[in-house]
C-alpha positions in Angstrom: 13.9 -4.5 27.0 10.5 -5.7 25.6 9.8 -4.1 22.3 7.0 -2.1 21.8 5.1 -4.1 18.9 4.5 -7.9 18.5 4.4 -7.5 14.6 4.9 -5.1 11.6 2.4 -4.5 8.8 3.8 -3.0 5.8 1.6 -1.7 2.9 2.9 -2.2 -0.4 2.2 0.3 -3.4 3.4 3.6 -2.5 4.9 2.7 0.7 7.1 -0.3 0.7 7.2 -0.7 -3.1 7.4 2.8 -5.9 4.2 1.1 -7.7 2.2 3.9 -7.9 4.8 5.2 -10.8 3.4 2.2 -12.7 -0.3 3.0 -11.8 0.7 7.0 -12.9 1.8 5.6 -16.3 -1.2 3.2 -17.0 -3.7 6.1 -15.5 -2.1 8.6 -17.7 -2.5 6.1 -21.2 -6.2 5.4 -19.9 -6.7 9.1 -19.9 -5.4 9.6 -23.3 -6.7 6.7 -25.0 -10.4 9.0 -24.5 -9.0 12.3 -24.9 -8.7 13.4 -21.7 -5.5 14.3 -19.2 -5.0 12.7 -16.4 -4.0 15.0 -13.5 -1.9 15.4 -10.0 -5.7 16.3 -8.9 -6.6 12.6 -10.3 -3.8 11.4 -8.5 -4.5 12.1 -5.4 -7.9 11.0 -5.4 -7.2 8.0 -6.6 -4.2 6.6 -4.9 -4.7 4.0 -2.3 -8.6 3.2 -3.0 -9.7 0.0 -3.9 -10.9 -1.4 -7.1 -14.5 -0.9 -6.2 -13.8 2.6 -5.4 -11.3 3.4 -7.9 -13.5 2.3 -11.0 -16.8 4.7 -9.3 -14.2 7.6 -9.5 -13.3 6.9 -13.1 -16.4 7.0 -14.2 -17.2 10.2 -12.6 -13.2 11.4 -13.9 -14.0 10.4 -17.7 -17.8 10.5 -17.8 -18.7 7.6 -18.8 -20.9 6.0 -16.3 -21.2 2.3 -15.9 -18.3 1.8 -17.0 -16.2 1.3 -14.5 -15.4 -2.5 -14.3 -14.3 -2.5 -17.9 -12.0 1.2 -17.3 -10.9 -1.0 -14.3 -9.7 -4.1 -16.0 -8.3 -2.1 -19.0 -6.2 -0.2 -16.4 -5.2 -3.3 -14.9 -4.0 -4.7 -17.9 -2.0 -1.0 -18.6 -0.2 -1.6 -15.0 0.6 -5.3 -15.2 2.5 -4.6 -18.3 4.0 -1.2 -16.7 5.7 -3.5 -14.0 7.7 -4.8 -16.8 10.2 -1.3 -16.5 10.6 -2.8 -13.1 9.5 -1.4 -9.5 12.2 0.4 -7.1 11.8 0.2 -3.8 10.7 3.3 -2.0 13.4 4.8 0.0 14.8 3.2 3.2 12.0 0.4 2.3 14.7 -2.4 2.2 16.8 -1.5 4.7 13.5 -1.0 7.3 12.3 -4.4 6.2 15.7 -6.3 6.6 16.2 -4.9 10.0 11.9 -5.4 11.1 13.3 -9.6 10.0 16.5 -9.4 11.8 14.7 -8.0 15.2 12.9 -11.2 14.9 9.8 -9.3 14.5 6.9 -11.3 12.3 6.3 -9.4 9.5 3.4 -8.9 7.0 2.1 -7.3 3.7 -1.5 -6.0 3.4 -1.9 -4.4 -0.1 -5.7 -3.2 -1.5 -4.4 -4.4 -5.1 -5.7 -8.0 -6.5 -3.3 -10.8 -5.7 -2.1 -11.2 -8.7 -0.8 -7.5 -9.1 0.7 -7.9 -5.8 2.5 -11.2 -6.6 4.1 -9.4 -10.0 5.3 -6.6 -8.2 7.0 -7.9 -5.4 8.7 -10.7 -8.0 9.7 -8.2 -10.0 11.6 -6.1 -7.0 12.9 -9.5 -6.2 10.8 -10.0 -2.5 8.7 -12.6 -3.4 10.9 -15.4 -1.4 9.9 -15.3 2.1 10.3 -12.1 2.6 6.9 -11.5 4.3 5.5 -14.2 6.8 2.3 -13.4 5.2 0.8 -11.3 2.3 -2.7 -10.2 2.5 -4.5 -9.1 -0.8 -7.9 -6.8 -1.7 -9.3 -10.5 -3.4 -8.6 -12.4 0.5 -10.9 -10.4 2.4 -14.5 -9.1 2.6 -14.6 -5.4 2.4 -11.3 -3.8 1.1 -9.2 -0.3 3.0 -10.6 1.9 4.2 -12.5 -1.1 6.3 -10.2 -2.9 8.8 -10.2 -6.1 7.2 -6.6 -6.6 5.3 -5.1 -5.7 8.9 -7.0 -8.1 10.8 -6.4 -10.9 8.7 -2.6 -10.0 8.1 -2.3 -9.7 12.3 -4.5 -13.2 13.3 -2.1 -14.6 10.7 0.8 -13.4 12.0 -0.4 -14.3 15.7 -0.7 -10.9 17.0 -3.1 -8.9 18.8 -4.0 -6.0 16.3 -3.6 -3.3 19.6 -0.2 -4.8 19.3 1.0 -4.4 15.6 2.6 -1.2 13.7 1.3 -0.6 10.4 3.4 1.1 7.7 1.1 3.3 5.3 1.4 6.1 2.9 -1.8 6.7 1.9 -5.7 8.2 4.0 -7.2 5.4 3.1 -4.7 2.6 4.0 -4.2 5.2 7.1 -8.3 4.7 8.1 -8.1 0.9 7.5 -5.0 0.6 10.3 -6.5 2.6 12.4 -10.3 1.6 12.4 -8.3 -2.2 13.2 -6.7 -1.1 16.2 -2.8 -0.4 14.4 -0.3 1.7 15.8 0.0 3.9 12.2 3.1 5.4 10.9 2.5 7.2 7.9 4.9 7.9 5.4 3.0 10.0 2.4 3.5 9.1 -1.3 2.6 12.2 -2.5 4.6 15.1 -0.9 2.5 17.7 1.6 -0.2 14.9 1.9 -1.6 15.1 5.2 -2.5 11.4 6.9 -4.7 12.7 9.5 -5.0 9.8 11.9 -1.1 8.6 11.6 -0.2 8.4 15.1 3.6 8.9 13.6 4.2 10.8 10.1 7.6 10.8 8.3 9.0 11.9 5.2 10.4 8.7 4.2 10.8 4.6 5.8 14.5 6.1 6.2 13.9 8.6 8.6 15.4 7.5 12.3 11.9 8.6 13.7 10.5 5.0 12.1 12.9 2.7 13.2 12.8 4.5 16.6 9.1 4.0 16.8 9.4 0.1 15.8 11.8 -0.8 18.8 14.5 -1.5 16.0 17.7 -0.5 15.2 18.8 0.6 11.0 
């Protein structure tokens, strides 16, 4: 029986890897470093924007406009260490992406955080060897998510028809991006009661049979 995608997309913080915790920490000591508390409300705005975006929204969080490059690569510097307590995978993350390989399915990364960041983390949860047949950052394309550009390059790369690829996503923005490329989207929220309007598939975790059913594959 043919399977229903030609390639799987996975996003990375948030969805495939528990980053975000790392981000929350860094966020939190940025906050308190000028007084201020950093909040779920905070959170939620913040989480899965890109650098461009992120920094125009601390500005406006911590009032300091024009700022935001240098809030940006102070935060940067706060998260890069935070990987250092190490970065769990999010639930059932593993065991989807094992099985995605072992259907023979090509599989890809598209994260909106610089390269480097990305690199780190994935090290640091030990699936920096191969584990991806390509890993698309924010610094390889034009325009980061919400524009389509991470999941077109990740699906020419991986030598399939973006009408014909699944992407894995946990946030609105990455859900947007997916989409406005031509994805099949199955979203699995970071943050619980999120709503990813959009997500032709929403679950509560990559563990639930729902995803696996979806993908043609079998946990």
């Amino acid at each position: 029986m043919a399977r229903p995608f030609e390639a799987v997309v996975f996003d990375n913080d948030g969805l495939l890897l528990d980053t975000e915790d790392a981000w929350t920490r860094a966020e939190t000591t940025l906050f308190e470093r000028r007084g201020a508390t950093f909040t779920p409300e905070h959170k939620r705005e913040l989480i899965g924007t890109s650098v461009e975006t992120s920094a125009r929204k601390l500005e406006l969080m911590l009032g300091l406009p024009g700022e935001g490059a240098a809030l940006m690569e102070e935060l940067h510097e706060l998260v890069t260490a935070e990987l250092g307590a190490g970065v769990p995978p999010r639930p059932g993350a593993l065991e989807l992406l094992a099985a995605v390989r072992a259907a023979g399915l090509p599989v890809g990364l598209a994260s909106n955080s610089p390269r480097d960041f990305v690199e780190r983390a994935l090290a640091v949860a030990g699936l920096g060897n191969g584990r991806f047949d390509v890993v698309v950052s924010a610094d390889d394309v034009a325009a980061p998510k919400p524009a389509p550009d991470l999941y077109l390059a990740a699906c020419s790369a991986l030598g399939a028809a973006p009408e014909r690829a699944a992407a894995l996503e946990d946030s609105q923005t990455g859900v947007e991006s997916a989409r406005a490329a031509g994805l099949y989207v199955i979203g699995v929220p970071y943050l619980p009661g999120t709503s990813l309007a959009g997500a032709s598939l929403t679950a509560g975790s990559l563990a639930d049979p729902s995803v696996a059913a979806a993908l043609g594959i079998v946990l």
